[in-house]
N, C-alpha and C positions, 0 to 999 in steps of 0.2 A: 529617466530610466525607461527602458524598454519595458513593454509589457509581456512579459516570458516568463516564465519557472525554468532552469535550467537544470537543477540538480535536489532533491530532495531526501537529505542525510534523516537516516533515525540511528539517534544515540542506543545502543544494542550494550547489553553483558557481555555476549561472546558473540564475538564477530563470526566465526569457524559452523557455529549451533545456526546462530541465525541464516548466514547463508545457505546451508544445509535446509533449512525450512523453505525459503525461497526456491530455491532447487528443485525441491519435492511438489511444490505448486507448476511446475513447469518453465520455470523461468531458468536463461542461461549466465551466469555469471560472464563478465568480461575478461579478455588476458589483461586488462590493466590494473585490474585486483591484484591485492598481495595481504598477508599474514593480518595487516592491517586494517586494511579497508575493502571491502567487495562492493562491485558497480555491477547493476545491471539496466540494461537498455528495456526502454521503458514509453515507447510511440513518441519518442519527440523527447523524453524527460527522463532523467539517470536518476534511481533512486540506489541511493548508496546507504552501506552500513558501514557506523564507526564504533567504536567502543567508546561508551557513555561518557567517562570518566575524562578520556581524550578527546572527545568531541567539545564538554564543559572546558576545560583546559585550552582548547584552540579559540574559544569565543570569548572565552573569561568570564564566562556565564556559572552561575551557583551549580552547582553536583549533585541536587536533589533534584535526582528524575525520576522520581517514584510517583505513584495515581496519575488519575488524568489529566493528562496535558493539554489540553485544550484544541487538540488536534484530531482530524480523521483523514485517512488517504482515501479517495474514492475509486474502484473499478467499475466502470460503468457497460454493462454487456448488451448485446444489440436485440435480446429477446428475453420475454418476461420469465420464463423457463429456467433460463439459463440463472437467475441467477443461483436456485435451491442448488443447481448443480457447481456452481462455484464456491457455495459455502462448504458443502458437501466433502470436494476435492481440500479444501482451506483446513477444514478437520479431519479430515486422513492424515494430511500433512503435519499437524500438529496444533494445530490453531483450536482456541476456544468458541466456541460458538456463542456469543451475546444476545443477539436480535434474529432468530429463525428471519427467512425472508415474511416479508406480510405487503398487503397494500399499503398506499403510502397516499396521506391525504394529499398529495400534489397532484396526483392523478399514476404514479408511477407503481412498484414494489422494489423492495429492498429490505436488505439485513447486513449485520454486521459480526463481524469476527477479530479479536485478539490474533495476533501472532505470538509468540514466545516471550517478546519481552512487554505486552501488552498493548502494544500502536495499536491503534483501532483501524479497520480497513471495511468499508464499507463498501456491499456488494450493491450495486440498482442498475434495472432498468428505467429510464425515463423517456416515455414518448414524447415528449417536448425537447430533447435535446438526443436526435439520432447521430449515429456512430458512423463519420465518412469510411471508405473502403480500407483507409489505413487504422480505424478505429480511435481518431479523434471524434472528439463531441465537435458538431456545429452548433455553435452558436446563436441564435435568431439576432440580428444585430438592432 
């Protein structure tokens, strides 16, 4: 297997709500959306929303997607600033605010925030892993 992430589904309540939230964060929905599922382009990586129940039913995976999942999506921004102001924007939009940003003993700062249907999205800066001009992370190899 290739080493990629290609697409990264969160099982959502309403798909309609949730995208609406993404939206309000500044991101664009794709025309290859529909009533079903929303995509949006994502530096390299499509993170899509399905409805929960649908998404369980396509994997044949159990339908208890309630508490935490074991998961967090990371936005990683190019200045330490920047992140209070992305949590900021995250809760206008609708999102909980979990972790104000703080320092972070790796030597970075970061917080975190819920969206609607409580994915965790974690905002950081990390000087150890800066952001090329298209806003991936390099690496140190």
């Amino acid at each position: 297997m290739e080493q990629r992430i290609s697409l990264i589904t969160l099982g959502v309540a309403d798909v309609a709500a949730s995208a609406a939230f993404y939206e309000r964060l500044g991101w664009r929905r794709s025309a290859a959306s529909s009533g079903e599922i929303a995509f949006f382009a994502a530096g390299g990586v499509v993170l899509a929303l399905f409805e929960r129940d649908a998404l369980a039913h396509d994997a044949r995976a159990g339908r208890d997607g309630r508490g935490f999942r074991g998961v967090a999506v990371a936005h990683n921004v190019r200045e330490r600033d920047e992140v209070d102001i992305r949590l900021a924007e995250a809760e206008s939009a609708g999102g909980r605010i979990l972790k104000a940003g703080e320092a972070a003993d790796w030597g970075g700062y970061s917080g975190y925030f819920a969206d609607p249907d409580g994915h965790l999205w974690e905002v950081a800066w990390n000087p150890h892993f800066p952001l090329d001009v298209d806003g991936r992370i390099a690496l140190p190899d």
